[in-house]
N, C-alpha and C positions, 0 to 999 in steps of 0.2 A: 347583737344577734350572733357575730362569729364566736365571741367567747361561752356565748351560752353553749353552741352547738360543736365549738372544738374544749373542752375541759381539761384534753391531756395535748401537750405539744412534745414530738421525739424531737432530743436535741443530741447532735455528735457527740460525743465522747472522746478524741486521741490517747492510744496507750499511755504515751511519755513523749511529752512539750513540755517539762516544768520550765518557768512556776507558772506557765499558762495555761495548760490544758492535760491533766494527766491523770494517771490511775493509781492511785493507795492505799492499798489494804484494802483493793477490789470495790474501792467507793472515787468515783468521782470527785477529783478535788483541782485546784489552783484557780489563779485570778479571774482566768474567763468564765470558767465553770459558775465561781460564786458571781459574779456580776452579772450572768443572766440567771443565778436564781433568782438576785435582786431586784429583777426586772419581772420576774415569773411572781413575786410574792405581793410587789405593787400593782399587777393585773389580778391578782388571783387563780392566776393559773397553776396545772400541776405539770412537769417536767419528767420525761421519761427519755433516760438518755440509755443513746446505744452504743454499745461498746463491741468489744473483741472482734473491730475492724482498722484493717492499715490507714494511715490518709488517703492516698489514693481510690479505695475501697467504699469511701466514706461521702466522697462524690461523687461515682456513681448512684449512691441511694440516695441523696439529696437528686439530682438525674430523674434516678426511677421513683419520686414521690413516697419514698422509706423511710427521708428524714425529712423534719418540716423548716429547721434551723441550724446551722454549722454559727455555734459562738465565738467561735475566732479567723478570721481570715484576713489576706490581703489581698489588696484587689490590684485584678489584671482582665482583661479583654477575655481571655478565652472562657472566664466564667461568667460571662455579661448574661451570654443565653439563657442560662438556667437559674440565676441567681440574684437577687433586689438585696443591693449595699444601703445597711444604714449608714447613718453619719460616723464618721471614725469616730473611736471611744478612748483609744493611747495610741498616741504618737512615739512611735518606737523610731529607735538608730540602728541602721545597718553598718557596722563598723570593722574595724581593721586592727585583729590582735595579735602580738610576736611575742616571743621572749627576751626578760629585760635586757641580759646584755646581746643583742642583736643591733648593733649602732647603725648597719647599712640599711636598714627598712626606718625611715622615717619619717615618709608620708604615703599617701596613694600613687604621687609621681613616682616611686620608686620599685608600682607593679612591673617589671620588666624583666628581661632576658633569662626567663625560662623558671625563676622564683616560685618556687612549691609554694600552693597555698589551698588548702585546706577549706572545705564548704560540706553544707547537708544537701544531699544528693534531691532532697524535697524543695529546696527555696526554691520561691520562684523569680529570685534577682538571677537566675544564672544566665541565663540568656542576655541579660544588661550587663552583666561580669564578663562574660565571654569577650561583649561586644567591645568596651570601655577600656577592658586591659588584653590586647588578644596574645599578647607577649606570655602571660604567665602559663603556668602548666596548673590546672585546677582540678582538683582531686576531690571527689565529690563522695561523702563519707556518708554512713547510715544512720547517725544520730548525734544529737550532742554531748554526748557523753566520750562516743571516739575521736570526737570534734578535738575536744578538751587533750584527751590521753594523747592526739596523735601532735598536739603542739606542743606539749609538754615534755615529751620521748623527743622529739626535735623530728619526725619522721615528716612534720610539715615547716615549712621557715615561717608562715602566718597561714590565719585563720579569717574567715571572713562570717560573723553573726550577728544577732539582733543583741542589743549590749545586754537589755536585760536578761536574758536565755545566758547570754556568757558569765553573767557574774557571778547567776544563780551557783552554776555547773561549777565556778570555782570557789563556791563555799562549799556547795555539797561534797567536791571531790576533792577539796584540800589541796588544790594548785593554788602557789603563791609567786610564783618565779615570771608571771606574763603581765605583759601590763599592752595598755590601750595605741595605737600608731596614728591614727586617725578617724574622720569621717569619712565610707564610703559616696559619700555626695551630698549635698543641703537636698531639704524636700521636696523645693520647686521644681526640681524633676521628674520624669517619669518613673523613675524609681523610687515608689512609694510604700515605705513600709509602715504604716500606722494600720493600728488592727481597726478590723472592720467586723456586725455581724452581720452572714448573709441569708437569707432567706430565701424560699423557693418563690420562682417567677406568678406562680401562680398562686399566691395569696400573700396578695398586694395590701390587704385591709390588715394581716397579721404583722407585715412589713410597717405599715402607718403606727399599728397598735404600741408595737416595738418601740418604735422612735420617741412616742410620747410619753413611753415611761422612760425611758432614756434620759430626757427633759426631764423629767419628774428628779428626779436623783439629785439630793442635794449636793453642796461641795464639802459639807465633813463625814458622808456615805462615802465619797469616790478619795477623800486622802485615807479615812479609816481603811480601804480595799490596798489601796495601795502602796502605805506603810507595812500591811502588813504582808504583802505578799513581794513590792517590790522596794521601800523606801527604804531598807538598812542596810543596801547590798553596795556602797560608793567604792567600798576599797578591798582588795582585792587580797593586801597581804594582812593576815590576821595572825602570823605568828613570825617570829625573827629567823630568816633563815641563814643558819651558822655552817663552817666550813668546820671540819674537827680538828682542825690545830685549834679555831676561836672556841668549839667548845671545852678541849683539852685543856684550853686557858683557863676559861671560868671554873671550868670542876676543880682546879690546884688553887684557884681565889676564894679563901673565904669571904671577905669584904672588898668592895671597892671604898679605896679613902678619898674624902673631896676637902679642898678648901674652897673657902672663897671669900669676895668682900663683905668685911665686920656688918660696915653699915652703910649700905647703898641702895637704900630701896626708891624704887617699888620693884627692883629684882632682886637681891638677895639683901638678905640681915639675919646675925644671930643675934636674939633676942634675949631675955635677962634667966630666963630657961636655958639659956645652951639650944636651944631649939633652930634650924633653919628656916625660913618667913622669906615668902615674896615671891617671883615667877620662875627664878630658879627651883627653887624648893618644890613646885608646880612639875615643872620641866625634870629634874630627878627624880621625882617619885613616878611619872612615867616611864623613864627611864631602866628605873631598878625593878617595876614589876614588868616592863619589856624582857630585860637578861635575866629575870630572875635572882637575882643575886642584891643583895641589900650593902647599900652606899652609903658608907658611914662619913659623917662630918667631924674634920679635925680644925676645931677652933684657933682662930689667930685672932690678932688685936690692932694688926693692919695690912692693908693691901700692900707695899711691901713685904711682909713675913709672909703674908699667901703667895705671891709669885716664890718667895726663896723655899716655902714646904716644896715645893716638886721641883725645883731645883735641886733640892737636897733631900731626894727623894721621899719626903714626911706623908707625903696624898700623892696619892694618882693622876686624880683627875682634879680642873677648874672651869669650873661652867661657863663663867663669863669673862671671855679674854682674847683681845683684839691680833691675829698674829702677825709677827715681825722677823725680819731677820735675825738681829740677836736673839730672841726667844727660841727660833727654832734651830737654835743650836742645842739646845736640850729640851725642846717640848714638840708634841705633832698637834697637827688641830683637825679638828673637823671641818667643815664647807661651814661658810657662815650660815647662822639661821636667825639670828636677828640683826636688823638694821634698823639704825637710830640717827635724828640728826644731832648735829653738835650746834649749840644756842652758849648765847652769852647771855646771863643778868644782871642786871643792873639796877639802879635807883629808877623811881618813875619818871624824876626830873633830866632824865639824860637822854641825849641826841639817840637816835636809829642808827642801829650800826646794822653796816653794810655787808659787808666781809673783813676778817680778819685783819687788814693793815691799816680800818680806823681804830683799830687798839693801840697803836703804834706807843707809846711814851706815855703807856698807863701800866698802872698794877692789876695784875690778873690773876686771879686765883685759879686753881688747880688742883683737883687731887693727888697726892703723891702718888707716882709710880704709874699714873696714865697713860693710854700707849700715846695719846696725839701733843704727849709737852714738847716728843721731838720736832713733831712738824710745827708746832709755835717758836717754839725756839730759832727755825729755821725764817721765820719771818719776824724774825729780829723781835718777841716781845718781853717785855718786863715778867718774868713769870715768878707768882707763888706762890710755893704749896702748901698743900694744909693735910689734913688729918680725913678730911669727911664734908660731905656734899655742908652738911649743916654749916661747919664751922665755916666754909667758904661763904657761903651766904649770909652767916653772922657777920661775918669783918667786912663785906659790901652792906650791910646796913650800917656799919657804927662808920663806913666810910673809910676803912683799912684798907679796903683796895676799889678800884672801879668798876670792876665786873667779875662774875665766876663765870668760870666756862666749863662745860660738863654735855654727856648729852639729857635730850630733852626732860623724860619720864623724871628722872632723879630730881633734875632741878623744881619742875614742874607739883611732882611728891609732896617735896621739901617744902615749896613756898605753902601748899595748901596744909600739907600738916601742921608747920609750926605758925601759921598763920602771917605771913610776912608781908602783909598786903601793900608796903610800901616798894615791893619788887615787883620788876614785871623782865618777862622776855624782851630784849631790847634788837636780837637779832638773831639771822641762821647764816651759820658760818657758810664757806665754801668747801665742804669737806663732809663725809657722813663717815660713820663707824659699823665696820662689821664684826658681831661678835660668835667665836667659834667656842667652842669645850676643846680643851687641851691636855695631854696629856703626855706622860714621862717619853721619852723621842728612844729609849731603848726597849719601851712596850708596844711596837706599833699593832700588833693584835688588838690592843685595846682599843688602840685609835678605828681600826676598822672597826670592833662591835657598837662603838658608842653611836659611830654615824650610821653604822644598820640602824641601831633604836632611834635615834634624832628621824631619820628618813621613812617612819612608822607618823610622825609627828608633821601634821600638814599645817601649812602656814596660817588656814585659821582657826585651827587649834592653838597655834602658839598667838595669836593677834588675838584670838579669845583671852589666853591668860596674861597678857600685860593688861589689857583692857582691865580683868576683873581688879587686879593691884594697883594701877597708877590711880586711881579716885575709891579706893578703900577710906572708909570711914575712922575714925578716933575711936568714935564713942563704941564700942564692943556689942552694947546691951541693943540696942536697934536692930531691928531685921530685915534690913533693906535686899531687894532683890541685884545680887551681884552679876549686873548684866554685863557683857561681853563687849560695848559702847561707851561704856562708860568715862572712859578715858577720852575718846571722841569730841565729846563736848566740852571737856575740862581744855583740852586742848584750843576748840573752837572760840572758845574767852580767849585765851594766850595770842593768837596769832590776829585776833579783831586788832588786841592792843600792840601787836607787833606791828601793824600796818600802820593803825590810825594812829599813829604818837604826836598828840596834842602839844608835843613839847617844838615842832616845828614851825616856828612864827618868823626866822629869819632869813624867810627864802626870797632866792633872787624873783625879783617881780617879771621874769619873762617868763617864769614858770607857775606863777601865783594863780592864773589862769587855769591850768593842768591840774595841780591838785585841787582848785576847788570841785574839778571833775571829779576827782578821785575822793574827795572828802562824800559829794552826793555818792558814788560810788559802793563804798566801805558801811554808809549808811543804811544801804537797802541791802547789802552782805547784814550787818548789823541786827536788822531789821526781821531778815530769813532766819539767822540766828537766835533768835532773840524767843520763835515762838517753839520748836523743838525745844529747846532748851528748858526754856519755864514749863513746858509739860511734863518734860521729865520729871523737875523737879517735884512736881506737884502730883505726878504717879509714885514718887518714890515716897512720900509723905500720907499718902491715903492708902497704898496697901501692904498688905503683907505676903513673905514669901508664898504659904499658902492660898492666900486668894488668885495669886496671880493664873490664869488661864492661856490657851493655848493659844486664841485669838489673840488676849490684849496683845501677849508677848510676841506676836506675830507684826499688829500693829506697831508697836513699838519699834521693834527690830527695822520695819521698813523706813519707821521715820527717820532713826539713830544712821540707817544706808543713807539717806539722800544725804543729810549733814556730813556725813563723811565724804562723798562726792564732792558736795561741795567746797570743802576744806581741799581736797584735792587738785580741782581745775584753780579754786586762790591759789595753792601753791603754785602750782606749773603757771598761769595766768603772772604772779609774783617774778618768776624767774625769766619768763619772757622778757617784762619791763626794766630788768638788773641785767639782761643781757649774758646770765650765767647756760642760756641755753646756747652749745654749737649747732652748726647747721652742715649734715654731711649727707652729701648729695650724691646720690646712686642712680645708676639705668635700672629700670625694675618695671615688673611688666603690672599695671594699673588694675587690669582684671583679674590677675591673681588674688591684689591685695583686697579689690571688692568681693570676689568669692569667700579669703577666709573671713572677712567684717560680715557677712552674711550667717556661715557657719558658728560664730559668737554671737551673733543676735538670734537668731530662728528660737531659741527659747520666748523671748519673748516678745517677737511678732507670732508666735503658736496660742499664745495666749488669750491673741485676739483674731484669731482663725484667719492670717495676712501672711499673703503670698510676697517671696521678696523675688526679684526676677531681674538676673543679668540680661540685658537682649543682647549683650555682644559677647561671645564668650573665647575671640581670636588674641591674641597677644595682642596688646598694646598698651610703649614703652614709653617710660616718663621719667623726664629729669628732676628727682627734687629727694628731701630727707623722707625715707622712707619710714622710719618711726613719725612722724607729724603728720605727715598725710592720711597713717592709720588711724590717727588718732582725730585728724580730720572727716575720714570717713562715716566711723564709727559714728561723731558726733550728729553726722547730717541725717545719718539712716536711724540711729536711736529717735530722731526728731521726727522723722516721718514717720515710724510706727507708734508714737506718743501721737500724734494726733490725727493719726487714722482710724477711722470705722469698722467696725467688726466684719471681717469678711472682705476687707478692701486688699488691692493690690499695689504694690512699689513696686517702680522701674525702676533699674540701675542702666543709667546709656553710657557710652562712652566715646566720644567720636575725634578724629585731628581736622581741627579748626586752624588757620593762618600760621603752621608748621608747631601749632601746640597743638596738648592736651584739653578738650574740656569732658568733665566728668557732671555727670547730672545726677540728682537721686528726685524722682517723679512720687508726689502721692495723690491719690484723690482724695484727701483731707479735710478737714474746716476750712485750711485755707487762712489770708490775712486782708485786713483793709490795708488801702495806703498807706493810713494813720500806724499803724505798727510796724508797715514796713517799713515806715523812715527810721526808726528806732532801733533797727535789730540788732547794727551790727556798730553802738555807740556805746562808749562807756559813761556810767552813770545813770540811764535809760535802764528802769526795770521794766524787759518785757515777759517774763516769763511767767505762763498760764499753766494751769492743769489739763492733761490731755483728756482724749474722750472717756478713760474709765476713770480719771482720777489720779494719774499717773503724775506726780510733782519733779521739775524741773532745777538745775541750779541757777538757771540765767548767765551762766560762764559759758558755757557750751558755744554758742557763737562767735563769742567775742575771741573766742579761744582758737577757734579754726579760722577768723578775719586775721589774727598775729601769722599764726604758722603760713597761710596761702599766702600773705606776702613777704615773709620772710623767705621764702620761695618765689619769690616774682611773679607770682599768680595773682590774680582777681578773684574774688566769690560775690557773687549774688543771688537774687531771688525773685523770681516773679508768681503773684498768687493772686486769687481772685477766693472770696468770700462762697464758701462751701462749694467751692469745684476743686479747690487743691493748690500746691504748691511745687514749687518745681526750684532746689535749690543747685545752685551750681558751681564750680571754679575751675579753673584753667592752672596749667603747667609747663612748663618747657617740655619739648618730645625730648625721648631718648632714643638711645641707638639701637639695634638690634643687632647683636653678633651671636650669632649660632655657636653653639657649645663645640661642634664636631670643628670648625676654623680656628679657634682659640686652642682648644687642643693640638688641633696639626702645628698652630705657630709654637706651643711649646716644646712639641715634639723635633722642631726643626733645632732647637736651641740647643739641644743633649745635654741638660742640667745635672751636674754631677754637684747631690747636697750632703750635710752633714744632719740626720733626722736623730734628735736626741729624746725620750720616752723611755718610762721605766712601766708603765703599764702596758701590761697586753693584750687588752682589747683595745684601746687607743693603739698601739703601736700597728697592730693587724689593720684597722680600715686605713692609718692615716699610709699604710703601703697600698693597701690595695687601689687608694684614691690616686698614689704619685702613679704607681702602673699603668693607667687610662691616660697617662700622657708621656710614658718613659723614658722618665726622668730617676735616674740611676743614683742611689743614696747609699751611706755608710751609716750604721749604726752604735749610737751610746746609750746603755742603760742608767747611766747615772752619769752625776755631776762631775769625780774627778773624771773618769773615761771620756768624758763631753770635754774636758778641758784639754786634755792628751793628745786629742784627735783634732780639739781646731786649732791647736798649735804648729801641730807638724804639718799643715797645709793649709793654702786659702780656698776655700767652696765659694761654690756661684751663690751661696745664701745659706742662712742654717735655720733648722726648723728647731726652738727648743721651749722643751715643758720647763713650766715656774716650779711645780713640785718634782723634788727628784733628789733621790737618797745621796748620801755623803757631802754632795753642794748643790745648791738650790738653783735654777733660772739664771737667777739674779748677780749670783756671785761668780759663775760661768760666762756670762754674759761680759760681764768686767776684766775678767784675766783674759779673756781672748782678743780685745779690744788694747788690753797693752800690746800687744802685737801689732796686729789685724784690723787699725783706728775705721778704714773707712767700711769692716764686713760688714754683708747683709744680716742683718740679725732679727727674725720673726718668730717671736711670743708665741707659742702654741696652750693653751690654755686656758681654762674654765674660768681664769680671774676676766674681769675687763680691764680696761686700761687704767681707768683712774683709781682701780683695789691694787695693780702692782706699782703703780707709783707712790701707793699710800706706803707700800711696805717700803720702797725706797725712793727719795722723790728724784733722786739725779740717776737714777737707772735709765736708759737711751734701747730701746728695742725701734726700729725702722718700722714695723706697725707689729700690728696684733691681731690673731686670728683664735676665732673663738673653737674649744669641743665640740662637739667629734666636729673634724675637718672634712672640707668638701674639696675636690679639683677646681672647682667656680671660685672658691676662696682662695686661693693659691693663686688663680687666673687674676684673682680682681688687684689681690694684693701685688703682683708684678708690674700690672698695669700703672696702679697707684705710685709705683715706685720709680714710675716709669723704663722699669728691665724688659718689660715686653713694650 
């Protein structure tokens, strides 16, 4: 009856909201617009929207019964009166954007003392903004377009928008220089930004009608809507932005020259073409159409001769090349952007090797000129080298040596391409390789344009192209779909046989016991393995690139994720048991770290319309490693939205029990019998189920938070009853609380006179403005000899120094001060971590290490640790 007798419905129109609600060439267009046409064309209704009114303007006539529908809104109290919210239709982020190099904004903690920040004079978070940060100065702007210009121009230090409204604005208007700071808050707050549409109070039946085509709307109508209006807007810089001395450079370049390794695939090889093949070849042709400029390949015939072309100036640049200190006496490198582990192979009939010093008094193979023969050599082994991954692997079969050692992908390649099935992975060293692009150390221009274009290149872009090489096919003429996973499962064969090595029958019989747990164990790993795996194979044999769809490949994709999950916790689950894991134990405040596990999940408790909800949201500090217990976290609260109901709620409690910590995550879930909860936290016990939508498990996940909570002296349990829920829990040591403003006064009382050595200038600008907040009085080096100069001629209460740094590096400053000065404080300032500057030198001695951009809390903790404070 209402639609009979209402045929036309007025719906709001806004000038300019793209890409949600605007006006274009005088027609009505963006995502809300077409999503209630879409809802207008499965009633049958016709649509008359009104325009050439302000928002403001706009409800008023929703008000005075002018308009019957406002298609986009957010909801708030003051529109309750006059307005029926359907059910949210996009869950939007309200979020927090600066300019890239802005180092001191780097979270929402850091809204304070007086920080310009940028808003549309319409949101209606301002009132919650005001309230949340009342420190800043908030400058409330007329639209998003001045939004954009006025952070850009720097006239605001951040901006405060809905993400998709900012990314839009910075394709449209070609800002590329700002990037993302944070979440203005997770959902389960009052501050709700997910759109809503509203309708007038008083037709309630048009409201219902609404709703049920809403329901009606299938899920490839609303990704079709949404690809198109918002799914290709993830990154923000779409072109390379060069300083003009970098473009001054390239214009005088005609080519960039490259070498690289002959034959080392599944990352580079020149092939019988002269051609470059592999994920390098991938990674430079990104590269060359990023600068524009075409990167020619200068053939060598081994890795050797590639390292000495840019040595002797023959190429420019090498793609794949681990750095060192003798290297970077004539080469610069980029940030690494691939890491690999380092594996040994062997026969299938040989023992599990552990780490590196069961090679002890065997022959090891090598590629010549590898950066890690130094660190073997340093643990006394038999080393030698060969020519090529192949030929290493050839003389471990005929029995020429014991093992080749290399990292993973190459060997991995190798054995499947030339078919060596008498090889397997026998172990994973203690050590991983990071590989940067290097180039000539008296072009450093070039070294900055390369890592612009590298830093265009997101990590699963590049995890994409090793995937598609390392399980590349022989045979050419097949047209298999070159999925992105691929490698994942080739992998996942490798590391079944790295664990389960049937070759151990002469174990001590106190342990015969343990690993038969571990053999059931490895089995139902095996087992999980086993059915991904043969699917794939048997999708990749039935279709063709063209058949494949959007779905299957979607399907696919999620299976190819959990397999990789799972290889994952085996590993770290793996390293636990080898004891290769440290346990560094920090004061950290618990509710911090459940807010940001909450902020990394709400994606996918949004999925299933589930509330995640802190009920304590005070400080409270706990003593244990704060990377484990995230990872603790995470595991409990991913558990509890896998088997929560649509619409359910999780509690996060946190309360001090008998002078600990105990931490809860509450669901109202399925729930468990006894019978599985005796099992959950056993190895060799498969318990792991599907959640309520289908959501597949690795069965590591508990066993994995049982290690880490008592590796930290804690407890986890769990008490559930069958379909009322489950309530998991663990406990911690408490920590301390000491106020930032005390710790400052004690370093303030100390008058720290240091020696701060830094050759960059935004690094050297916060890590002063950070020592000032405790005034602590420093001298300055911009480079390595001036660093060595100055901590000769006196001893500092400590010296702060960067690893990269012109004319002498970190490392070698670090050494001649120390001929002096044996007992100085010497602290690492730098993007490496600890175990990447010891890779570059292992008898290098820094007193600890503090990571980019530096904090005053850093400097606090590290004194502490030293115990100087």
């Amino acid at each position: 009856t209402f639609l009979k007798s209402h045929t036309v419905i007025r719906v709001a129109n806004q000038e300019a909201w793209p890409p949600f609600d605007y006006i274009e060439n005088g027609i009505p267009t963006g995502y809300c617009i077409e999503h209630i046409q879409l809802l207008a064309d499965k009633l049958g209704l016709k649509l008359e929207f009104v325009t050439d009114y302000k928002w403001v303007n706009l409800f008023e006539l929703l008000k005075e019964k002018k308009i019957d529908v406002m298609p986009i809104l957010y909801k708030n109290k003051k529109r309750e009166p006059f307005t029926l919210y359907t059910e949210p239709y996009l869950r939007t982020t309200l979020s927090l954007f600066s300019v890239e190099d802005n180092t001191h904004l780097q979270s929402i903690d850091d809204l304070k003392g007086g920080i310009k920040v940028g808003i549309h004079q319409a949101d209606a978070s301002i009132p919650y903004i005001k309230k949340k940060f009342p420190d800043i100065n908030l400058i409330e702007l007329s639209g998003s377009k001045e939004i954009i210009r006025a952070l850009a121009s720097r006239k605001v230090d951040a901006i405060i928008e809905n993400s998709f409204i900012f990314y839009y604005n910075v394709k449209r208007y070609e800002v590329y220089n700002l990037k993302l700071v944070d979440f203005i808050e997770p959902r389960n707050t009052k501050l709700n930004p997910s759109l809503y549409i509203g309708v007038r109070k008083d037709l309630p039946v048009l409201h219902s009608i609404i709703e049920k085509a809403m329901h009606s709307v299938t899920d490839k109508e609303k990704q079709k809507l949404h690809e198109k209006w918002l799914g290709k807007m993830t990154s923000i810089r779409k072109e390379l932005i060069l300083t003009k001395n970098e473009k001054a450079y390239l214009d005088q370049k005609k080519s960039i020259k490259l070498s690289v390794h002959p034959n080392w695939m599944p990352f580079e090889q020149i092939d019988k073409t002269g051609k470059l093949k592999g994920v390098s070849a991938d990674i430079i042709q990104m590269i060359s159409k990023s600068i524009n400029k075409p990167i020619e390949l200068v053939p060598t015939e081994t890795w050797t001769q590639t390292v000495k072309n840019i040595q002797n100036k023959k190429c420019d640049i090498i793609t794949m090349i681990k750095s060192s200190t003798n290297r970077g006496k004539y080469m610069n490198f980029t940030k690494p952007y691939i890491t690999e582990a380092v594996v040994v192979a062997t026969k299938e009939d040989k023992f599990f090797i552990k780490e590196s010093s069961d090679l002890k008094n065997r022959k090891i193979g090598v590629v010549e000129g590898s950066s890690f023969i130094n660190i073997l050599k340093q643990k006394h082994l038999d080393i030698v080298t060969v020519k090529s991954v192949k030929e290493g692997l050839e003389k471990v079969e005929k029995d020429k040596l014991f093992g080749f050692v290399d990292i993973l992908p190459p060997i991995a390649y190798t054995i499947q391409h030339e078919g060596m099935i008498n090889l397997k992975v026998a172990g994973r060293l203690e050590f991983d390789m990071q590989f940067c692009i290097a180039s000539c150390n008296d072009e450093p221009l070039l070294n900055s344009i390369i890592q612009k274009a590298l830093n265009k290149i997101n990590e699963e872009q590049i995890k994409a192209i090793v995937g598609k090489w390392v399980a590349i096919k022989v045979e050419q003429s097949i047209n298999y779909q070159k999925l992105i996973y691929v490698s994942l499962f080739f992998s996942s064969i490798l590391l079944v046989i790295y664990f389960k090595n049937r070759s151990i029958r002469k174990i001590n019989k106190e342990l015969e016991q343990a690993f038969l747990e571990k053999d059931k164990f490895f089995s139902i790993i095996a087992h999980d393995l086993k059915g991904p795996i043969g699917n794939f194979a048997n999708i990749l044999n039935s279709f063709k690139l063209e058949d494949i769809d959007q779905d299957f490949y979607y399907h696919l994709r999620a299976s190819a994720k959990n397999t990789y999950e799972l290889l994952l916790e085996l590993l770290t689950w793996s390293r636990v048991q080898r004891k290769q894991l440290k346990i560094v134990p920090i004061n950290f405040n618990i509710n911090q770290a459940l807010k940001k596990a909450i902020l990394s999940l709400q994606l996918s408790a949004d999925k299933k319309d589930i509330k995640l909800i802190l009920q304590n949201e005070n400080a409270v500090y706990a003593y244990a490693d704060i990377q484990m217990i995230n990872t603790v976290i995470r595991n409990l609260i991913s558990n509890a939205i896998k088997f929560s109901k649509q619409g359910d709620t999780i509690n996060l409690q946190t309360e001090v029990v008998n002078n600990g910590i105990k931490v809860s995550v509450i669901d109202r879930g399925v729930g468990m019998t006894d019978e599985i909860i005796s099992k959950l936290f056993k190895l060799g016990a498969n318990t792991s189920m599907p959640g309520t939508m289908g959501e597949r498990g690795t069965g590591l996940g508990l066993l994995l938070c049982k290690e880490f909570v008592n590796l930290n002296k804690g407890e986890i349990g769990v008490e559930s009853q069958p379909d009322k829920g489950s309530t998991f829990w663990f406990t911690l040591s408490q920590g301390k609380q000491i106020k930032a403003e005390n710790k400052i006064d004690i370093i303030k009382e100390r008058k720290f006179n240091i020696l701060l050595v830094e050759d960059n200038f935004l690094n050297l600008q916060n890590t002063i403005s950070e020592l000032q907040k405790a005034d602590i009085k420093y001298e300055i080096a911009n480079n390595g000899e001036e660093a060595v100069v100055k901590g000769l001629e006196k001893e500092y209460d400590f010296i702060l120094l960067d690893i990269d740094l012109p004319k002498k590096n970190g490392i070698e400053v670090n050494k001649e001060i120390r001929k002096k000065y044996s007992s100085a404080i010497i602290i690492a300032l730098s993007s490496y971590v600890k175990s990447e500057i010891q890779d570059i030198d292992s008898n290098v001695v820094f007193n600890d290490y503090i990571k980019k951009p530096m904090r005053i809390d850093d400097i606090i903790d590290s004194l502490k640790k030293l115990k100087i404070l």
